[in-house]
Every structure is written in C-alpha cells, then in structure tokens.
N, C-alpha and C positions, 0 to 999 in steps of 0.2 A: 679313837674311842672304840672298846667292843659291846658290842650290844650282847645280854643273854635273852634268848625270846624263847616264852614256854608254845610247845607243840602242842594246838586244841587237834589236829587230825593229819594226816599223810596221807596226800590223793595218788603219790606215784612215789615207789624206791622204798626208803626206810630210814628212819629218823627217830633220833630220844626225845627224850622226854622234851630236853631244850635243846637249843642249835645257839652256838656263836658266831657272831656276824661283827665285823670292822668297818665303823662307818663313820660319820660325822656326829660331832658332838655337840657342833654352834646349830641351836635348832633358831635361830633368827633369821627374819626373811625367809621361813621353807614351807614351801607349795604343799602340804599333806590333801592333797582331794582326794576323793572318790568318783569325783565326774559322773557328782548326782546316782551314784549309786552304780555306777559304768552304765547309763542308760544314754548318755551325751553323744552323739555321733560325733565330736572331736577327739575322742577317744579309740573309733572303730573305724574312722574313715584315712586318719594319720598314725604317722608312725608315735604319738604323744601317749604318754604313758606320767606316771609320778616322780620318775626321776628324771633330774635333767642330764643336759649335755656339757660338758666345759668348752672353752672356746680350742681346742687341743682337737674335739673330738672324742675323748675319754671319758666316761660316763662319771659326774658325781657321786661319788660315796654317801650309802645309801642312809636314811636318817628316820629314827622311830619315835613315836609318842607313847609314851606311858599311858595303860590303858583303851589301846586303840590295837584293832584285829588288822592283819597282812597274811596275804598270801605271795609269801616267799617261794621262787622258782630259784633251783639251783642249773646253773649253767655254766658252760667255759664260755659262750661266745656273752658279751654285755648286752640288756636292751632294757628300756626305757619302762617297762612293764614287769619287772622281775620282783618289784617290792611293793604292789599295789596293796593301800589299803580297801579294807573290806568290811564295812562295819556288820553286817545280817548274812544270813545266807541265801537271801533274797539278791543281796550283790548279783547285779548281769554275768559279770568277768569272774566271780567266783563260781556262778552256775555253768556257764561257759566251759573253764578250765575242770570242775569235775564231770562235765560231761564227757571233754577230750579225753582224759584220761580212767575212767571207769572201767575197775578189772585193770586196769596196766600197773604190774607189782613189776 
C-alpha cells in the first residue's frame, strides 16, 4: 500500500507539500500510541518506539490512520521511532525532535 501524507511543517532538509510512503494496509491488530503523549518512560528508557520488529529483525512497514498527526523521520538506517505519532505540539518527542534539530536546514 502507499500512503500520501500532507506536510503540516519540515524540522530538517526539505519536503513538498506531500511525501509518499509504502506501508502496510491491514490496519488490524496495530499498536498506534503515543505513549501518553511520549511522557511514558517506556519510551525514553528502551529502544520502543511505534513500530514494531518482525521476528527476521526487519522493521514492519510502517502504518497510518486517517486523521492522525506523525512525525516522519527520513533515514537509510530502520528504527522503531521514525513514524511516531503526535497528536499536539505539546507531544514530548515532538518537542524533543524540534529542539534537536532548530536551524538544521
């Protein structure tokens, strides 16, 4: 399945309007948290993030809900935190990540 997902803002590099994304389409059984908002220390203390692992070690393809905010990291290496949702901009992980990267164009 490909996902179209519209761009609300670019914290680092540069991106259109929308970004297409190849993910999963059976949204049954799928874990969408936000781990209370990333305020959860199972989130900051483990490597656990919103997407899973398969038993390979290969990261699951990554899966969105209509309606619902993500902050999408583009990367060659896979991690578990690259498609976190974020509903406010109050999000920990959302504040977190624009702080890291502020001024990094």
């Amino acid at each position: 399945m490909k996902y179209t997902l519209r761009v609300l803002q670019v914290l680092k590099g540069q991106a259109g309007a929308t970004i297409e994304l190849n993910g999963e389409g059976d949204l049954s059984g799928i874990w969408d948290t936000t781990f209370s908002d990333h305020v959860e220390d199972e989130f900051w203390s483990k490597s656990s993030g919103r997407m899973g692992i398969n038993g390979d070690c290969s990261m699951i393809s990554p899966h969105f809900m209509i309606g619902k905010r993500y902050l999408v990291m583009h990367s060659s290496l896979p991690d578990t935190k690259h498609f976190e949702r974020v509903d406010n901009d109050d999000d920990r992980w959302f504040k977190y990540v624009k702080s890291r990267t502020l001024g990094v164009r």
